[in-house]
C-alpha positions as CSV (number, residue, x, y, z in Angstrom):
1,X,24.1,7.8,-20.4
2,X,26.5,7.6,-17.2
3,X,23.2,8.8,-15.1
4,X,21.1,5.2,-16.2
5,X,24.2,4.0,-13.8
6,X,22.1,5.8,-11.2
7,X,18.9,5.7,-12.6
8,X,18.0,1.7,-12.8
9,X,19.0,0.7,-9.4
10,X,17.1,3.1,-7.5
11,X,14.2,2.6,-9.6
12,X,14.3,-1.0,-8.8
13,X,14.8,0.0,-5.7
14,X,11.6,2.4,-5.2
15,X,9.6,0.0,-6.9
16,X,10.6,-3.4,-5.0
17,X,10.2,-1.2,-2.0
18,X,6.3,-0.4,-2.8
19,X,6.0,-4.2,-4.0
20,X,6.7,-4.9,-0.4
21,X,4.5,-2.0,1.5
22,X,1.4,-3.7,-0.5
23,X,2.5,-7.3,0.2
24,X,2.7,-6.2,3.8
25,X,-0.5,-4.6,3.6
26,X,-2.3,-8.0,2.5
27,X,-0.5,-9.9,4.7
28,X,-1.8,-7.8,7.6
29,X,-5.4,-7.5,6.7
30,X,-5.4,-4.0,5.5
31,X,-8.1,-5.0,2.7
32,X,-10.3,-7.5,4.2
33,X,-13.4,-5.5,5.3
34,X,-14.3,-3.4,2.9
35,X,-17.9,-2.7,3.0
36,X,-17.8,-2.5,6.6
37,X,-15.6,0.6,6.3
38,X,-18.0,2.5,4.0
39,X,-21.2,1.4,5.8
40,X,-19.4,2.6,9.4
41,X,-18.8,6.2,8.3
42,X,-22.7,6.0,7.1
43,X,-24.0,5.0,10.9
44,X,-23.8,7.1,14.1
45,X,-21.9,5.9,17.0
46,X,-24.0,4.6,19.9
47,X,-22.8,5.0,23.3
Protein backbone atom coordinates (compact mmCIF):
# COMPACT_ATOMS: atom_id res chain seq x y z
CA UNK A 1 0.00 0.00 0.00
CA UNK A 2 3.21 2.31 0.77
CA UNK A 3 3.72 2.29 -3.31
CA UNK A 4 -0.06 4.32 -3.86
CA UNK A 5 2.35 6.97 -1.92
CA UNK A 6 4.22 6.98 -5.27
CA UNK A 7 1.70 5.91 -7.50
CA UNK A 8 -1.09 8.87 -7.27
CA UNK A 9 1.05 11.82 -7.68
CA UNK A 10 2.78 10.83 -10.64
CA UNK A 11 -0.29 9.72 -12.11
CA UNK A 12 -1.72 13.10 -11.64
CA UNK A 13 1.20 14.28 -12.70
CA UNK A 14 1.32 12.29 -16.27
CA UNK A 15 -2.04 13.02 -16.79
CA UNK A 16 -2.24 16.92 -15.98
CA UNK A 17 0.86 16.99 -18.11
CA UNK A 18 -1.12 15.51 -21.25
CA UNK A 19 -4.17 17.74 -20.26
CA UNK A 20 -1.81 20.57 -21.02
CA UNK A 21 0.06 19.25 -24.38
CA UNK A 22 -3.71 19.03 -25.85
CA UNK A 23 -4.74 22.41 -24.38
CA UNK A 24 -1.57 23.74 -26.05
CA UNK A 25 -2.33 22.07 -29.04
CA UNK A 26 -5.78 23.92 -29.45
CA UNK A 27 -4.62 26.92 -28.33
CA UNK A 28 -2.05 26.92 -31.25
CA UNK A 29 -4.19 25.81 -34.01
CA UNK A 30 -3.04 22.28 -34.30
CA UNK A 31 -6.73 21.17 -35.32
CA UNK A 32 -8.16 23.81 -37.30
CA UNK A 33 -7.76 22.62 -40.98
CA UNK A 34 -8.55 19.44 -41.15
CA UNK A 35 -9.83 18.66 -44.54
CA UNK A 36 -7.21 20.63 -46.01
CA UNK A 37 -4.63 18.20 -44.62
CA UNK A 38 -6.22 15.08 -46.23
CA UNK A 39 -7.15 16.74 -49.53
CA UNK A 40 -3.18 18.09 -49.71
CA UNK A 41 -1.64 14.65 -49.48
CA UNK A 42 -4.33 13.70 -52.39
CA UNK A 43 -2.98 16.64 -54.95
CA UNK A 44 0.52 16.98 -56.59
CA UNK A 45 2.66 19.85 -55.84
CA UNK A 46 2.88 22.46 -58.71
CA UNK A 47 5.98 24.21 -59.10
Amino acid sequence: MSILIYLMPAALFLSLLGLAGFLWSLKSGQYDDMEGAAERILLEDED
